[in-house]
C-alpha positions in Angstrom: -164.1 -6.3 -119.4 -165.4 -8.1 -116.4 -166.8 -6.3 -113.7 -167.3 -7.6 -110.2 -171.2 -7.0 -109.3 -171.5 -3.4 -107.2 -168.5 -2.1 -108.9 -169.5 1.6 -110.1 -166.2 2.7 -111.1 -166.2 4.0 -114.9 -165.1 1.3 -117.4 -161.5 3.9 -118.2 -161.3 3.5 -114.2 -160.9 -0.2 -114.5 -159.1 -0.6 -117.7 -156.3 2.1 -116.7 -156.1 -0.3 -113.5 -155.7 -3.6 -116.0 -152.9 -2.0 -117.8 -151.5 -0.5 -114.5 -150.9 -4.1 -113.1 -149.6 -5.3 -116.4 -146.8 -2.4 -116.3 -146.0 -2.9 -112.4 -145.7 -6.9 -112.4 -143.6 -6.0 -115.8 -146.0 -7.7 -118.3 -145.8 -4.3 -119.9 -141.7 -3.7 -119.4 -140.5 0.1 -119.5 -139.9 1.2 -123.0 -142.6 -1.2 -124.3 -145.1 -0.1 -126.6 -148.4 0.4 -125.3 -151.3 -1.3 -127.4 -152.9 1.4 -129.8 -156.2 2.8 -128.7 -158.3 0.4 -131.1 -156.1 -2.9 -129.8 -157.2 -1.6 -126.3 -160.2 -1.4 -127.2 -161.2 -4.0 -128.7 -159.4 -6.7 -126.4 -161.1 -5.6 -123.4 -164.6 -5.2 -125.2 -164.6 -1.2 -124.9 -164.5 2.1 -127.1 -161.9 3.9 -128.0 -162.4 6.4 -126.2 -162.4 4.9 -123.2 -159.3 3.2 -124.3 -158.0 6.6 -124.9 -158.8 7.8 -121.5 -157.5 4.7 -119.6 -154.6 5.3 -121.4 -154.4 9.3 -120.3 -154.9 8.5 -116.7 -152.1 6.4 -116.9 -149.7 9.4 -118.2 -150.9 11.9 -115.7 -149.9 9.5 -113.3 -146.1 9.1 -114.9 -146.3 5.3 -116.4 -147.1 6.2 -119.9 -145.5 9.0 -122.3 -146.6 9.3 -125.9 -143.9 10.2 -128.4 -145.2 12.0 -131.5 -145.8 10.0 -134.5 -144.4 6.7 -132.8 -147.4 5.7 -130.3 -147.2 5.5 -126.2 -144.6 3.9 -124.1 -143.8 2.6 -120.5 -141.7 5.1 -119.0 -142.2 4.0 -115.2 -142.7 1.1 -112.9 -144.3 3.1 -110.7 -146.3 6.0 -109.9 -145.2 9.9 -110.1 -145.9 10.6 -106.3 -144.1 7.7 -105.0 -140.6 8.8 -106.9 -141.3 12.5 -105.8 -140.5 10.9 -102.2 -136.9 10.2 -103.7 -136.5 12.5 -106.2 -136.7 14.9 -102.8 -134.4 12.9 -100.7 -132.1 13.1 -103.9 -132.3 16.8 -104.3 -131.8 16.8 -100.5 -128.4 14.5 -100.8 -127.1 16.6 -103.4 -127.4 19.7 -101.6 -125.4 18.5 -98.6 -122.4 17.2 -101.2 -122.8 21.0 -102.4 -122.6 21.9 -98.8 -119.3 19.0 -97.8 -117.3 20.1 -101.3 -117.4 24.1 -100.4 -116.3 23.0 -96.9 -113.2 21.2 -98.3 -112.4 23.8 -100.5 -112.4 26.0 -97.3 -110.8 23.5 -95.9 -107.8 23.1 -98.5 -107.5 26.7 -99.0 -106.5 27.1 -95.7 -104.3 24.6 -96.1 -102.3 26.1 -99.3 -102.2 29.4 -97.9 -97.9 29.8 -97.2 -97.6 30.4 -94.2 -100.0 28.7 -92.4 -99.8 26.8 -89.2 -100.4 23.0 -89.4 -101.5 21.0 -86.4 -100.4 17.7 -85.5 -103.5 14.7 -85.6 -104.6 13.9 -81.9 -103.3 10.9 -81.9 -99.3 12.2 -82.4 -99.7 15.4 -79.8 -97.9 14.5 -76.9 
């Protein structure tokens, strides 16, 4: 793995940030096998344990899950704290449909109930 001269980051550091740019450009598309800790390992000229940990740094950050048995997998294009932003502004969106449907069930209840007074739209009142 090449390092640029002053660069003090620890070797995982810069191989998690290799494979990062591979899975955001798409070289590494979602649901694509990840390279096994040895292939890692021994493409970029490091251990496996730094493979491993490269590799872990990626799943705490949401691109990579490992399924049992089968090896590790692109799950995301991008990182976990930049979908929180619209996982939230999805949560939010759903709680004002929530808040719109119980309104038109107000709404329609009053409606249905016999008896009730209807009023004319604006634009037939006289």
């Amino acid at each position: 793995m090449d390092r640029e001269i002053g660069d003090v980051r620890p070797e995982y550091v810069l191989l998690a940030e290799i494979l990062r740019e591979k899975i955001t450009s798409g070289q590494l598309a979602l649901g694509s096998l990840v390279p096994s800790h040895k292939i890692l390992a021994d493409t970029y000229g490091t251990s496996q344990a730094t493979a491993q940990r490269a590799v872990g740094l990626l799943r705490d950050e949401g691109f990579v899950a490992g399924a049992s048995g089968r090896g590790t997998f692109v799950v995301a294009s991008t990182p976990v704290h930049q979908r929180g932003d619209a996982m939230v502004m999805l949560t939010e969106v759903h709680q004002r449909l929530d808040e719109l449907e119980q309104m038109v069930a107000s709404l329609k209840a009053v409606v249905d109930t016999p008896g009730a007074t209807r009023r004319q739209p604006r634009s037939n009142r006289a």
